[in-house]
N, C-alpha and C positions, 0 to 999 in steps of 0.2 A: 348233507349227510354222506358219508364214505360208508361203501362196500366194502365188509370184508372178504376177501374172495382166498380159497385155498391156491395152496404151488400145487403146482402142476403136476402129475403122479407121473408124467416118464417125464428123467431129462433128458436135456442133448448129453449128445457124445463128446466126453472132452476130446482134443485131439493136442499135437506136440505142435505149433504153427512157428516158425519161425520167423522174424519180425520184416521181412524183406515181402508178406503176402498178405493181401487183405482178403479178409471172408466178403462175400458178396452176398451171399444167404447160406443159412444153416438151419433145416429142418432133419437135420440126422440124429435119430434117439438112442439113448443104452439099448433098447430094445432090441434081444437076439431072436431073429425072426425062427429058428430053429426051434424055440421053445413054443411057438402058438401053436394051437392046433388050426386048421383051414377055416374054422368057424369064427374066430377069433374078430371081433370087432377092431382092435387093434391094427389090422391090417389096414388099415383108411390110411396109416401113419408110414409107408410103405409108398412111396412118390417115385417120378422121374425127376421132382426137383427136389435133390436131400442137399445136397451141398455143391457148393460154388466158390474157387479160392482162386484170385489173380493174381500173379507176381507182379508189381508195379514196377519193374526196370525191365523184364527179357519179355512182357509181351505172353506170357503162359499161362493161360485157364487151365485148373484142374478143377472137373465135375463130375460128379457120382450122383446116380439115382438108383431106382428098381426098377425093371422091368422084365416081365411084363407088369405099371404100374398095380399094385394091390394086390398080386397073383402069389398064392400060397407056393407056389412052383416057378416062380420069377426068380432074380438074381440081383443083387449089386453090380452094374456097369460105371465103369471108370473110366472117363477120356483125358487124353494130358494134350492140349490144342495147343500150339502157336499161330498166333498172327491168327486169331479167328477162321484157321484152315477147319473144320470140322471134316473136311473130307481125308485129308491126310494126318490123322492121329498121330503124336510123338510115339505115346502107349497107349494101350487098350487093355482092361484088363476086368474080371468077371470072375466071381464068386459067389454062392449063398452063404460062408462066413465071414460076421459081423467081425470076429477077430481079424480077417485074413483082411478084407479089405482097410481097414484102421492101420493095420500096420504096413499096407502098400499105401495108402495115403502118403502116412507119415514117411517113411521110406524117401516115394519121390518129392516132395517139399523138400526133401533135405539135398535130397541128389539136384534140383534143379538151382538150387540157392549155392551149392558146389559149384556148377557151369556146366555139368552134363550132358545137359540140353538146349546150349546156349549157341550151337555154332549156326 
């Protein structure tokens, strides 16, 4: 016998990916962390690992989390790694807008698939 089981009340975040990047993991939801209040159960959904995207040719991770993880006063952080240097960042970049970070996402996907960050 099959389970019916309900979708999921929050999606993921569509994002624009360009075909040159593979997702590695994606736990990033529509969820605009702006709208909860600090009590908010919600926050569980609020991770250091929200997404993870590699260019399969130049060698580039792009990752985004929250931190401080679940913290009503944390942030979106975004690293743009080569060559798995985590100490020396291409970019770094941090916001509490759901907007702002989506569209630095997509931004750099498109800038690194240009060669931007390729030298």
């Amino acid at each position: 016998m099959r389970v019916k089981r309900n979708p999921p009340t929050l999606k993921l975040q569509p994002f624009r990916i360009p075909s040159s990047w593979k997702v590695d993991y994606n736990t990033f939801i529509e969820l605009d962390p702006k709208i909860l209040n600090r009590y908010d159960d919600k926050w569980i959904n609020f991770t250091e690992d929200l997404l993870q995207i590699s260019h399969t040719r130049y060698k580039i991770l792009l990752d985004v989390g929250w931190y401080p993880e679940g913290d009503p006063n944390g942030e979106y952080g975004l690293e743009l790694i080569k060559d798995h240097d985590w100490g020396n960042p291409l970019e770094s970049y941090s916001t509490n807008s759901k907007d702002e970070i989506v569209a630095k996402i997509e931004q750099l996907l498109w800038q690194v698939g240009e060669g931007d960050y390729n030298s």
